[in-house]
N, C-alpha and C positions, 0 to 999 in steps of 0.2 A: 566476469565469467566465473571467477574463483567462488565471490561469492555465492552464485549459486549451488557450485558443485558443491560448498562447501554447507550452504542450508537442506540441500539436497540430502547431503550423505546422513548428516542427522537426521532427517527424517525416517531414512533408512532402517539407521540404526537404531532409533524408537519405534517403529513401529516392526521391525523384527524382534527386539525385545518383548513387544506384547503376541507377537507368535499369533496375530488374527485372533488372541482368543477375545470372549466378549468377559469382561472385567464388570462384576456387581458390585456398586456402591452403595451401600441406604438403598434406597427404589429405584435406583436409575439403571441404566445399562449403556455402554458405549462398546460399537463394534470397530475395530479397524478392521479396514479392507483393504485388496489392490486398486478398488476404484477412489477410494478415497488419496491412497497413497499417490496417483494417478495426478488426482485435480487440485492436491496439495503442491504438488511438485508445478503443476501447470501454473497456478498463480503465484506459486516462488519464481518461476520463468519470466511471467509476467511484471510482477513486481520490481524485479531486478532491473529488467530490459527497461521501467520506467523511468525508474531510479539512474540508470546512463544517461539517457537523456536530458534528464534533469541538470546531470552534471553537466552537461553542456549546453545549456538556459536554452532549450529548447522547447517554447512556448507551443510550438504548433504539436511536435512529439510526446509533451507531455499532456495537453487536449487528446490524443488520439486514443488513450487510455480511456475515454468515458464515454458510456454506453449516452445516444443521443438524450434519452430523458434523463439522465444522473442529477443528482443532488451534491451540491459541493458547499462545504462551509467552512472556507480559510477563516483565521485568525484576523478580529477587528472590523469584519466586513458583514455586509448581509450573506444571507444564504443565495447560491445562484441557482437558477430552479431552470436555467436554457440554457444552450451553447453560447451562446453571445455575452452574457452574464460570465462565465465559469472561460470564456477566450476575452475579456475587458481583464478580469481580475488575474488570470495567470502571464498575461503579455506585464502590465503594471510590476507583477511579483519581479519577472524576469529584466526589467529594466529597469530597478534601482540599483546604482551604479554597488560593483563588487558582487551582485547577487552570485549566491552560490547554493543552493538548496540539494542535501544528501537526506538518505532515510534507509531504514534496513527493518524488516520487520522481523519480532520476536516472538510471534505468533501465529499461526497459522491452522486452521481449523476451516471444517468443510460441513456443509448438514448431508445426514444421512443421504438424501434425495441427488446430489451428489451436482443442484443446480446452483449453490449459493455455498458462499464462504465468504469470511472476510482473514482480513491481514491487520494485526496492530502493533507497532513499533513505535521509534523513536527516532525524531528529525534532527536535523541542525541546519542553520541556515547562515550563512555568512554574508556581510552589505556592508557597505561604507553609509555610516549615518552622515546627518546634515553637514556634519563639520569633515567630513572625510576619513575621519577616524574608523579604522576597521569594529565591526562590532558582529557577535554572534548571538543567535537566537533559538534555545536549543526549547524541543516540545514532544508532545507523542500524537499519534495520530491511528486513524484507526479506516479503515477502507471495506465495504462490502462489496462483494464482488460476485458475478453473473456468469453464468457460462453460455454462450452463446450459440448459434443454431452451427453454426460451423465449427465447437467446439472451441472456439478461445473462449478469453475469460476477458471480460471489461468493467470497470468501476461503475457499482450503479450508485454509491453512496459515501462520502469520501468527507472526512472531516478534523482538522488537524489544528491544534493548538498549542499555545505557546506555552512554557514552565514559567514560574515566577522569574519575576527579575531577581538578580541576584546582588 
């Protein structure tokens, strides 16, 4: 929860900085708004509330995150283009012994239309490899996300890889 308030309040705080004005770069123009600040926040809510879950290898709660047609492309595997695909690969994730998968995103951006954004941060994954031995698996990952008819927001496209081995 902290986290949230605390990606929240930043948000806040930069986009009261920019005082709603529309800022020109070269040809481009970017407006903030309160709806944007709105659906920023709503998939910082969401993201988070995913991100619990996860800490508590919850396979079926962390499926619940994805809109029924999503696209999901873990690390090493094919792409899963169905639920049953994208509930095979995250039950497996979830049940190599130690699993512990965390993630926080560092980005957050919304399109003007105010129906799509995505979230991009940085994971770490904790598992006891073959021998037992603890091992982590740290990556970034990047998530588009939908806003839906009753106003949440669901993964339509989710894809998360791993950093060099070190």
């Amino acid at each position: 929860m902290n986290k949230f308030f605390l990606s929240l309040f930043s948000v806040v705080i930069y986009l009261s900085a920019c005082n709603n004005q529309t800022n020109n770069i070269g040809n481009t123009k970017s407006t903030v708004n309160l709806d944007s600040l709105a659906s920023i926040a709503a998939i910082i809510k969401a993201d988070n509330a995913w991100d619990s879950l996860s800490a508590l290898n919850s396979a079926d709660g962390w499926l619940s995150f994805y809109t029924d047609d999503a696209i999901m492309m873990p690390p090493g595997e094919k792409v899963c283009l169905d639920k049953a695909s994208r509930a095979v690969s995250i039950k497996n994730m979830f049940a190599i012994p130690g699993a512990n998968m965390r993630f926080q995103a560092t980005k957050i951006e919304v399109s003007s239309s105010g129906e799509l954004g995505y979230s991009a941060g940085a994971y770490q994954f904790k598992f006891k490899d073959a021998s037992g031995k603890e091992a982590l698996e740290t990556g970034k990952f990047c998530e588009t996300w939908k806003k839906q008819s009753d106003g949440s927001w669901k993964c339509v496209a989710d894809i998360w890889n791993a950093d060099p081995a070190k």
